[in-house]
NUFI-289441 format. One record per residue: residue in three letters; x negated, y negated, z of N, C-alpha, C in turn. Coordinates in steps of 0.001 Angstrom, whole numbers, padded with zeros to 6 digits, always signed. Layout:
// residues N
AlaXYZXYZXYZ ...
//
This chain:
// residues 279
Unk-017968+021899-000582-016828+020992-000537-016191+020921-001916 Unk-015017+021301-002305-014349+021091-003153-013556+020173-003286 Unk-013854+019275-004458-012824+018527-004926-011174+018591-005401 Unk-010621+018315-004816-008699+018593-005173-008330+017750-005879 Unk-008646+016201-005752-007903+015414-007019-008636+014315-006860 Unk-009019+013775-008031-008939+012500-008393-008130+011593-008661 Unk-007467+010702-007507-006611+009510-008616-007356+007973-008445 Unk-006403+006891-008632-006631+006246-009142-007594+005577-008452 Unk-007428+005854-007234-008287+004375-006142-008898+006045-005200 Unk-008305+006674-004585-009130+007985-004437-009510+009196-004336 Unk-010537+009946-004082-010709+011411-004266-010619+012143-002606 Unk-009774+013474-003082-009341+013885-002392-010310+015214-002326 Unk-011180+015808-001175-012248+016633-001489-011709+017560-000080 Unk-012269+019177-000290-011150+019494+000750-012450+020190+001340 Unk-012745+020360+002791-013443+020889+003527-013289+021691+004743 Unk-013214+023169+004265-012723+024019+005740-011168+023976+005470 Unk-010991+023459+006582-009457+023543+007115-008684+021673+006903 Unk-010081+020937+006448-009886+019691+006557-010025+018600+005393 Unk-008945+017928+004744-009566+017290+004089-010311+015914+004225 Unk-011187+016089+003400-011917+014180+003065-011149+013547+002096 Unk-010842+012324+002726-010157+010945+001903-010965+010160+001506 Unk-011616+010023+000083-012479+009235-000367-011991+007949-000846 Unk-011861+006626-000408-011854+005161-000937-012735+005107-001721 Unk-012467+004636-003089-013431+004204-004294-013107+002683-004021 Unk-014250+001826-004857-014031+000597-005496-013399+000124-006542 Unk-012652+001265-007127-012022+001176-008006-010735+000421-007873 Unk-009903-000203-008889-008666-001134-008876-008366-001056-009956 Unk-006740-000505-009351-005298-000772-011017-004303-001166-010380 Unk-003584-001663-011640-002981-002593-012137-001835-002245-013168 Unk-000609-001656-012532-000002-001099-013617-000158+000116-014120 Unk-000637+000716-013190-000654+002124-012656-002073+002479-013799 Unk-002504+001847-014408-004102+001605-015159-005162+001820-014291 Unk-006315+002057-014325-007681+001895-013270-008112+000810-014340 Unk-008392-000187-013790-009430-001108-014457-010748-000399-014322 Unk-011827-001206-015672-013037-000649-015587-014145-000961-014650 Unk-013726-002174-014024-014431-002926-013552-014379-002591-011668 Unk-015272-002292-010912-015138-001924-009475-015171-003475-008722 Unk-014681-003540-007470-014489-004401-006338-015568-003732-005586 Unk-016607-004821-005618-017391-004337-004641-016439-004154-003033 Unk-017134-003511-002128-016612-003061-000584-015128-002943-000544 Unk-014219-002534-001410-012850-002326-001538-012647-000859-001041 Unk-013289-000125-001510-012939+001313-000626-013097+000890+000899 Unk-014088+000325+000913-014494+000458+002570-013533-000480+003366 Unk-013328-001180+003290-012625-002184+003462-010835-002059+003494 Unk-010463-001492+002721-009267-000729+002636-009320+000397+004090 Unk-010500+001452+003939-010195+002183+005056-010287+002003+006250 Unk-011090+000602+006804-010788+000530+007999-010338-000313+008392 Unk-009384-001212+007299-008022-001326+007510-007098-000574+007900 Unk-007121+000618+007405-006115+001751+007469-006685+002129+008685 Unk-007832+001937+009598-008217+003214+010542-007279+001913+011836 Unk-007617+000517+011362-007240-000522+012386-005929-000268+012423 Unk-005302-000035+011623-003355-000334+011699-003282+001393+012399 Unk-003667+002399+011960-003242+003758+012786-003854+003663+014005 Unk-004059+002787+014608-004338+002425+015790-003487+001885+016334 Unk-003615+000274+015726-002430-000359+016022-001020+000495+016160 Unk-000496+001327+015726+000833+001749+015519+000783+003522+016254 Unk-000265+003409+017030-000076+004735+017759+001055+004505+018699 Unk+002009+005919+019053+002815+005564+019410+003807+005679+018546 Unk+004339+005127+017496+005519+005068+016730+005325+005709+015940 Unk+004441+006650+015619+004297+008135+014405+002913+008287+014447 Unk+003507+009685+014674+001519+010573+014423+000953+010457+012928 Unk-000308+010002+013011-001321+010279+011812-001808+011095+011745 Unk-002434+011259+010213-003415+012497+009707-004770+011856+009912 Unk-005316+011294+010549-006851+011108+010683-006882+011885+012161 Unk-008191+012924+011629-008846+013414+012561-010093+012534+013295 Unk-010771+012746+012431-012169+011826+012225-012787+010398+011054 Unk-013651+010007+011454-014656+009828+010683-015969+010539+010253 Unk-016002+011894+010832-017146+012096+010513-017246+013114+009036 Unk-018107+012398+008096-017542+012840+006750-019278+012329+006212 Unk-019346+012976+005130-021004+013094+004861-021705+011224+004244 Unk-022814+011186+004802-023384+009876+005077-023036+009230+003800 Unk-022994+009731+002875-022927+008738+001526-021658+007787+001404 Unk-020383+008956+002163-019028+008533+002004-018759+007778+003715 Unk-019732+007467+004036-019479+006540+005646-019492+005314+005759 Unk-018196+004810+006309-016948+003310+006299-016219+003874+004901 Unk-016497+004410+003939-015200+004609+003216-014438+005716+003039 Unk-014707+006919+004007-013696+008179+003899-013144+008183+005683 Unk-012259+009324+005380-011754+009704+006540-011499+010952+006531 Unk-011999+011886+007317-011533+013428+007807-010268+013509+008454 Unk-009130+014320+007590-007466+014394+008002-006977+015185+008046 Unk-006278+015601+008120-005142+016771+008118-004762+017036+007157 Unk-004711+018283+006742-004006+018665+005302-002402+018919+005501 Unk-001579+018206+004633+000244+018009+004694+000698+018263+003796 Unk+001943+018832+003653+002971+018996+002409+003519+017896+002430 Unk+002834+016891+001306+003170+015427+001138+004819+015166+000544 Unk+005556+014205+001238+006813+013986+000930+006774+013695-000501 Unk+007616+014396-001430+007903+013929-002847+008535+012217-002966 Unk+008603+011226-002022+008895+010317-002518+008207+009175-001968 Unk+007975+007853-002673+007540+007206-002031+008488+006151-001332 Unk+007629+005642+000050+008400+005225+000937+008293+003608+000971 Unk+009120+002842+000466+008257+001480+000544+009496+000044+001481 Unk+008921-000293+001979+009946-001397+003001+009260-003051+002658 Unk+010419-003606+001752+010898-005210+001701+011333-006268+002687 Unk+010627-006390+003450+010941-007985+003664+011321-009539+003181 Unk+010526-009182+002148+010906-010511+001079+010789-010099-000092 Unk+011413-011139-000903+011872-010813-002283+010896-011141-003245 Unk+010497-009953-004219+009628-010444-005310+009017-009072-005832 Unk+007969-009669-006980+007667-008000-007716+008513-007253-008491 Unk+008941-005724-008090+009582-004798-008949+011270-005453-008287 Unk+011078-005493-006908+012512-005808-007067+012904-007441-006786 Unk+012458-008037-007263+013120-009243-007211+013198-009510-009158 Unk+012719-008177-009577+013220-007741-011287+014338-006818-011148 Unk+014439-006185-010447+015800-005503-010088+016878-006113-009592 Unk+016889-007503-008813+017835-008186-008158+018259-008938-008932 Unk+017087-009462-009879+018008-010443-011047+018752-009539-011783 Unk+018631-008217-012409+019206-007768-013124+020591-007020-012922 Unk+020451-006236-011620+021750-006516-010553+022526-007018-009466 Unk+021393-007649-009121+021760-008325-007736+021433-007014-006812 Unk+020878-006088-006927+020497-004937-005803+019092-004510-006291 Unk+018741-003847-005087+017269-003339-005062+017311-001961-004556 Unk+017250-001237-005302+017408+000345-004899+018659+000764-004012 Unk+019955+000119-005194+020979+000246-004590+021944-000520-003426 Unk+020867-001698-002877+021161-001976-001966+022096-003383-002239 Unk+022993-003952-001851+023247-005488-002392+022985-006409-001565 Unk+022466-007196-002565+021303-008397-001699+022502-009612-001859 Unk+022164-010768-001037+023061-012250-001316+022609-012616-002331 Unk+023916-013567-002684+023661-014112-004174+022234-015186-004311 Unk+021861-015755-005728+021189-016713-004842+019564-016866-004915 Unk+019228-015697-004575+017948-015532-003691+016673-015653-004972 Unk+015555-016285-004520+014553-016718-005451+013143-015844-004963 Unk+012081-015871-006095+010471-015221-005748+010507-015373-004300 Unk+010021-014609-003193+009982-015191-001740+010382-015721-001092 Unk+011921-015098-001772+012846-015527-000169+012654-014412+000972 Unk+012991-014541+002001+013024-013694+003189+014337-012998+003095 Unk+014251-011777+003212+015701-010937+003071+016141-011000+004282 Unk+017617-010850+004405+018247-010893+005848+018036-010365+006693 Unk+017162-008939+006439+016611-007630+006866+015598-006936+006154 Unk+014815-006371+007076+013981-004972+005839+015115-004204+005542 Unk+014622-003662+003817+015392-002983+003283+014533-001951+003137 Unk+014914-000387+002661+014022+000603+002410+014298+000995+001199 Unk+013628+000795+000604+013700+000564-001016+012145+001958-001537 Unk+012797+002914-001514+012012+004434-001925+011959+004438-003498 Unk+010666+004844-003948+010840+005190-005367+010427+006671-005493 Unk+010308+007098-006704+009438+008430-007440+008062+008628-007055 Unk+007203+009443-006670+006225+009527-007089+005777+010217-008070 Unk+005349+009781-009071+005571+010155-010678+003950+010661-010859 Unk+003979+011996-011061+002354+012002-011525+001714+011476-013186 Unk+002868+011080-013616+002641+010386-015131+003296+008988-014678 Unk+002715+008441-015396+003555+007314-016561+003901+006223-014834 Unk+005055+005573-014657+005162+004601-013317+006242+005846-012880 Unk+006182+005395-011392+006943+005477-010198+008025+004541-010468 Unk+009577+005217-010662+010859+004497-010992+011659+004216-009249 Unk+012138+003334-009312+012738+002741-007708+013966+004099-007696 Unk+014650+004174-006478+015977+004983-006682+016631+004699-005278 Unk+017516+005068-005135+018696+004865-004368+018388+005574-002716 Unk+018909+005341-001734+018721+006490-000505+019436+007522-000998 Unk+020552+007450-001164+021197+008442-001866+020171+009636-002380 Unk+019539+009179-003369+019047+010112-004386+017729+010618-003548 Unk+017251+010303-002345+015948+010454-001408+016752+011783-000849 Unk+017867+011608-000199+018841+012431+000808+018975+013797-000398 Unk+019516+013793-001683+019235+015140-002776+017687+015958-002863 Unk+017130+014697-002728+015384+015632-002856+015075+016140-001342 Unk+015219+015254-000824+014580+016155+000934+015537+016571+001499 Unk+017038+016357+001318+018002+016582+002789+017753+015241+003598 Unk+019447+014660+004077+019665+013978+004770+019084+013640+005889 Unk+018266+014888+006869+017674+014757+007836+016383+014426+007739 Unk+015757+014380+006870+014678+013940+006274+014451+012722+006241 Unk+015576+012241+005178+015635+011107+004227+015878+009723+005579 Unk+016564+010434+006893+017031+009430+007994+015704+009073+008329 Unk+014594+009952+008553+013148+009944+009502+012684+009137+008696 Unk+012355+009127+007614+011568+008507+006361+011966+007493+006631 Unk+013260+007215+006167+013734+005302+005971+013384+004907+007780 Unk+014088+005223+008337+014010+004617+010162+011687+004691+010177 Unk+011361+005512+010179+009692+005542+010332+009544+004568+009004 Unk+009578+004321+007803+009014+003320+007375+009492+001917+007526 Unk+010400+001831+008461+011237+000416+008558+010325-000133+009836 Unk+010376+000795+010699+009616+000553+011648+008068+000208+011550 Unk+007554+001206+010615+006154+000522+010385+006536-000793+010232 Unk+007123-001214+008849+007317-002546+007639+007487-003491+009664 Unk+008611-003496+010461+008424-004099+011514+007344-004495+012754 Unk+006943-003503+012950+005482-003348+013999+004338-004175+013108 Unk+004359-003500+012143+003125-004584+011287+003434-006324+010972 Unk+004105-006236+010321+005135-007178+009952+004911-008522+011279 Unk+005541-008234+012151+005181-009149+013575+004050-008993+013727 Unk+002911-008131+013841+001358-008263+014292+000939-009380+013273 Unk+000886-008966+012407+000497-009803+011017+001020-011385+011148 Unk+002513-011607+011501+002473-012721+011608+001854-013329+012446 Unk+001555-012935+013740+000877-013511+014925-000102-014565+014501 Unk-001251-013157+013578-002507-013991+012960-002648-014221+011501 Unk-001322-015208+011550-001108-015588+009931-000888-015426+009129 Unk-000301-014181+009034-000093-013776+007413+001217-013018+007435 Unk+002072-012842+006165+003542-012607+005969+002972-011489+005431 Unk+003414-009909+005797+004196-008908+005157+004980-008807+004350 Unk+004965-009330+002678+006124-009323+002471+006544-007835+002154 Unk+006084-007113+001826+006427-005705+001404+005248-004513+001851 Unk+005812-003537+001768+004303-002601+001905+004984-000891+001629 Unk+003746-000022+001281+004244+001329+000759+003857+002369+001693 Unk+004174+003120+002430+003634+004319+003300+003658+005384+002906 Unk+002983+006318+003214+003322+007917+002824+003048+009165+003715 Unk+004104+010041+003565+004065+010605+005179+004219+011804+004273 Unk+003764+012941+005423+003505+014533+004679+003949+015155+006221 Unk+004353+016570+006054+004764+017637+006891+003353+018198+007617 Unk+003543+018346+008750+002743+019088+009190+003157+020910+009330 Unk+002168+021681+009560+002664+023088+009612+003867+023408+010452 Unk+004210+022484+011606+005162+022761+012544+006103+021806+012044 Unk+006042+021193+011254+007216+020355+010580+007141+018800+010989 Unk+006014+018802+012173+006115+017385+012368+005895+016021+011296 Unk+006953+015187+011126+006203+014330+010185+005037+013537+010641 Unk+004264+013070+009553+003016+012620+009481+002595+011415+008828 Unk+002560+010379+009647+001408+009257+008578+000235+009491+007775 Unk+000527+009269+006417-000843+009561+005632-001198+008782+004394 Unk-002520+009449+003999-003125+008260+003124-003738+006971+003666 Unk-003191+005509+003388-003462+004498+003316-002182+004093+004149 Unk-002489+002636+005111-001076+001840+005779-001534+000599+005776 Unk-000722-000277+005129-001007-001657+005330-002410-001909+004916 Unk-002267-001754+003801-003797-002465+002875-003191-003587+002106 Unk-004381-003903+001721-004194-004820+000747-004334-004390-000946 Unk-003924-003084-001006-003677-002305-001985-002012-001735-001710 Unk-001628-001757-000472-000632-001012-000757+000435-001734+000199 Unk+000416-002752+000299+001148-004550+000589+000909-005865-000507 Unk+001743-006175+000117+001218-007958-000074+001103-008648+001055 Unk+000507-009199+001060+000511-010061+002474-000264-011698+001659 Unk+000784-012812+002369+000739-014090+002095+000496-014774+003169 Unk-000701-016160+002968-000783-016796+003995+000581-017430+004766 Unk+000836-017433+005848+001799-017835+006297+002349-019330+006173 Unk+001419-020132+006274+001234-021160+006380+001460-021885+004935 Unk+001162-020933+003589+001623-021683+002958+002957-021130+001613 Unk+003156-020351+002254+004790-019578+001971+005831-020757+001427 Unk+006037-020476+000448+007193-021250-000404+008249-021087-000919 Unk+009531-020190-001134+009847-019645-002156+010358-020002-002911 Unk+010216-019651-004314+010946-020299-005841+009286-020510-006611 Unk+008859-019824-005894+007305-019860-006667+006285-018616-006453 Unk+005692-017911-006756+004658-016846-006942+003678-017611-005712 Unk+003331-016724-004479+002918-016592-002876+001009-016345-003762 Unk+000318-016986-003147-000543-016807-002439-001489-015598-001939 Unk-001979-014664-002520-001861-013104-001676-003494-012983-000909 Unk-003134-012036-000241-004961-011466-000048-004759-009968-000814 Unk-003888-010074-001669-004140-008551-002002-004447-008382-003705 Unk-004055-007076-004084-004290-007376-005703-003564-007369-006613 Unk-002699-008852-005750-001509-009057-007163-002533-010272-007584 Unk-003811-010391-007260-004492-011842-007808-004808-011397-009180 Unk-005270-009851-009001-005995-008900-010114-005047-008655-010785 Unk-003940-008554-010442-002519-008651-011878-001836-009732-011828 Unk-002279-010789-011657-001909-011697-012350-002722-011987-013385 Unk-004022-012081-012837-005392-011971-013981-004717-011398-015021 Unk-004680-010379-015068-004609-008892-016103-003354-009666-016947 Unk-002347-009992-016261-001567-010625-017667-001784-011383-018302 Unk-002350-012273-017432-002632-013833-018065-003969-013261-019478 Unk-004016-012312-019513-005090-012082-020603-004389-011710-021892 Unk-002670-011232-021905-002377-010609-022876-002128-009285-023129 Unk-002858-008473-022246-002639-006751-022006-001414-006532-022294 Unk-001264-005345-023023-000174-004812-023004+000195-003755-021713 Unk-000396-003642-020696-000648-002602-019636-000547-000972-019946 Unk-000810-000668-021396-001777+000210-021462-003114+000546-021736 Unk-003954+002179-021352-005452+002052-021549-005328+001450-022807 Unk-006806+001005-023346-007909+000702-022215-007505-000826-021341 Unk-007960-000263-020099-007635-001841-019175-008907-002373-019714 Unk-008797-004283-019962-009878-005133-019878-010646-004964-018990 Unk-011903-005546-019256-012851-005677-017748-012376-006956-016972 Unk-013104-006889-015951-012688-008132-014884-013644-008772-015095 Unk-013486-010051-015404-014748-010922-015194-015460-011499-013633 Unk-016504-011670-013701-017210-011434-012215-016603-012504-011792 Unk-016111-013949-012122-015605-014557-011155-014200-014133-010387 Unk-013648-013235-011696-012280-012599-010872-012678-011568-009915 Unk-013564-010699-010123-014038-009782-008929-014401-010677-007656 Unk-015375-011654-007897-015462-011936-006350-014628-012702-005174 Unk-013680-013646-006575-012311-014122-005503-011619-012872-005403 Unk-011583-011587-005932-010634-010967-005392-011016-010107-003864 Unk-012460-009586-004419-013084-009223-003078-013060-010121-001943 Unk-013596-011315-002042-012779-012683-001020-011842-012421-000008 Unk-010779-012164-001182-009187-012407-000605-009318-010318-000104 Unk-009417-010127-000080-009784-008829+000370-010289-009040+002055 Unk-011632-009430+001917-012608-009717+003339-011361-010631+004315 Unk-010804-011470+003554-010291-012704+004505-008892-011839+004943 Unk-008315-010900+004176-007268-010156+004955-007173-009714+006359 Unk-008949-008982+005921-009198-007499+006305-009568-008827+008173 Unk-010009-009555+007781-011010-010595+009177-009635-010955+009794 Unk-008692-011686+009190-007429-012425+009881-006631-011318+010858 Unk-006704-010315+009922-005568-008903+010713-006583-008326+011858 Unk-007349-008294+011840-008397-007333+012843-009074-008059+013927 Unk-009434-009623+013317-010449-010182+014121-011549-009629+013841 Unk-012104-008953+013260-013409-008584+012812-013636-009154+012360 Unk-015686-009469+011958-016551-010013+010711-016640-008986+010178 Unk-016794-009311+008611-016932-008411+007548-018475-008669+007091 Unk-019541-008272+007279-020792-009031+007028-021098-008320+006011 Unk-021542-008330+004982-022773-007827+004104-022002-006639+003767 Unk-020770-006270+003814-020263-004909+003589-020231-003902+004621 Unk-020672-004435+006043-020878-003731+007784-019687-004558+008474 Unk-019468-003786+009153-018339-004011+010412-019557-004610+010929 
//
């Protein structure tokens, strides 16, 4: 089994005709890996991801074949399909806050788009917006325009992408509220298959690659509540970092409320117990 890449949260190991998706415990923050691991965060992340490509069969094919992937890496990998991954990333807003509610103050738009005047941390946008950035193998991922999505892939592309990630950001979006919790944003990533079909891949609707806020106590004009790991960057500033290496360590009380807010995501969205690190 050969290894293909390491990034930040996981390793990509390629087998046969198939690759393994390895979830680490690892967590960053500003495109940083902190030093410090989340206990059951790989695992926990992936079958999140195995619950929502379930949930959303039907509205786009995934790259999970299997689970069956060697005992060490079992509840945190997945056996998938190998794809010519889209050069951009795909990400859909519901509510306002983060990178672009720093973009909206500064123009009143969010990847081009123009928002109402007005609008504060967690307001609800009138609509999902599809707000695509770079995927930058250095340095951050910069936001950009549809426009500039439609130059890198072609228009016919760039239509599937925005309409398939709007639709996820929707299908989830309503499930999630059902059992409590607000979507406010989330990132997808889709790759080509050999026959051109597009493809769900990676990670969907984690709590690495969303936010999601209790519903119940949603406010806006104030910083939400999360189960995800804007708890771990808020930490991380409140320390002073300049958000380059070396990242601080996490102190264990911040690891275990964050793992917490992790379990209590992963239980509210699924209905599952999370016991001891076992489904």
């Amino acid at each position: 089994m050969e290894l293909l890449h390491s990034g930040k949260v996981r390793d990509v190991y390629l087998d046969g005709d198939d690759l393994i998706l390895v979830a680490s415990d690892r967590v960053s923050v500003y495109d940083v890996v902190l030093p410090t691991p989340i206990p059951d965060k790989g695992a926990i992340l992936t079958q999140l991801s195995l619950w929502w490509f379930d949930q959303l069969h039907g509205v786009v094919p995934n790259h999970v074949i299997s689970t069956d992937v060697p005992a060490e890496w079992a509840g945190r990998a997945i056996r998938c399909r190998r794809l010519r991954m889209a050069p951009v990333e795909c990400v859909a807003r519901g509510y306002l806050t983060g990178g672009g509610l720093t973009e909206y103050r500064q123009s009143g738009t969010v990847s081009g788009i123009e928002l109402p005047p007005g609008l504060v941390d967690g307001d609800k946008l009138p609509e999902p917006i599809f707000t695509p950035s770079t995927k930058a193998t250095e340095g951050h991922d910069e936001p950009i325009s549809f426009d500039e999505v439609q130059n890198i892939v072609g228009a016919d592309e760039a239509n599937r992408l925005r309409d398939l990630t709007l639709e996820i950001y929707r299908r989830g979006a309503d499930l999630a509220a059902e059992r409590g919790i607000i979507v406010a944003d989330t990132k997808v990533e889709f790759g080509w298959a050999p026959d051109g079909e597009l493809v769900l891949a990676d990670e969907v609707l984690t709590s690495d690659s969303s936010r999601f806020w209790p519903r119940d106590e949603w406010e806006p004009g104030r910083p939400q509540r999360s189960y995800d790991k804007q708890f771990v960057r808020d930490w991380a500033t409140s320390t002073g970092w300049d958000k380059q290496p070396p990242a601080p360590e996490i102190p264990d009380h911040i690891v275990k409320a964050t793992q917490a807010r992790y379990v209590e995501g992963y239980e509210l969205l699924t209905g599952n117990k999370w016991l001891n690190g076992q489904l």
